[in-house]
N, C-alpha and C positions, 0 to 999 in steps of 0.2 A: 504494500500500500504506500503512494505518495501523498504528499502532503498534497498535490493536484487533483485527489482524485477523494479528496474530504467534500462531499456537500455542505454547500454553503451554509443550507438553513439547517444545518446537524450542529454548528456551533453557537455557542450560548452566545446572548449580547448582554454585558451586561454597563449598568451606568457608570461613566465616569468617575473617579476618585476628587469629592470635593477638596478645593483649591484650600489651603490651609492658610487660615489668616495669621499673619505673621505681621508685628506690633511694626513700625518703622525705627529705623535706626536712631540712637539720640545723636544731636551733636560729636558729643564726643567718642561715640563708637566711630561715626564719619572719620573721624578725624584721624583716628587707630586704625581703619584700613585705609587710609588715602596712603600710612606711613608706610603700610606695611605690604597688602593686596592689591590696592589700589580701588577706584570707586567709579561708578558711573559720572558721565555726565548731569543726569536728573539729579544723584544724590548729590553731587557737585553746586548745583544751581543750590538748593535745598540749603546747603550751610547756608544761604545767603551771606556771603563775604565782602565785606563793601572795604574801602579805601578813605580813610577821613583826610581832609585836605592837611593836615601836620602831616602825610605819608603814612599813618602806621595804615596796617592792613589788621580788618578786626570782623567776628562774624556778626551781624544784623543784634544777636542779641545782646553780645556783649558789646555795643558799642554806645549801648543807653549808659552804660557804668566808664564810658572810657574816657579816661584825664585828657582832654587835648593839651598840645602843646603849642598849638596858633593863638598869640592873643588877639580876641575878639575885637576888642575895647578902641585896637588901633585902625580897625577895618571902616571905610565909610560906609560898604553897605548894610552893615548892619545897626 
């Protein structure tokens, strides 16, 4: 017997295996495989990484906490 010569409607169908919900990454996991595995693009955008005008490079959240070092005070437009 070949596997060719299996009728079709002789094998079972049966449902798909649901999709396992899986939590997303934190920040800091990201961070530990960018260093290490490396990371997608999405989970890349995701850090949201932004750039404050003093240079430093800082992610979306930490940057509510982050000391600039541009004094404001001297700028006209603000």
């Amino acid at each position: 017997m070949y596997v060719t010569d299996i009728d079709s409607e002789s094998v079972p169908v049966v449902k798909a295996p649901a999709r396992l919900q899986t939590k997303r990454p934190t920040v800091s996991e990201l961070l530990r495989r960018l260093d290490s595995q490396g990371i997608t693009e999405t989970q890349y955008r995701a850090l949201s990484i932004v750039k404050c005008e003093c240079g430093m490079i800082v992610t979306q959240k930490a940057f509510d906490a982050h000391t600039c070092i541009v004094d404001l005070s001297e700028r006209e437009d603000f």
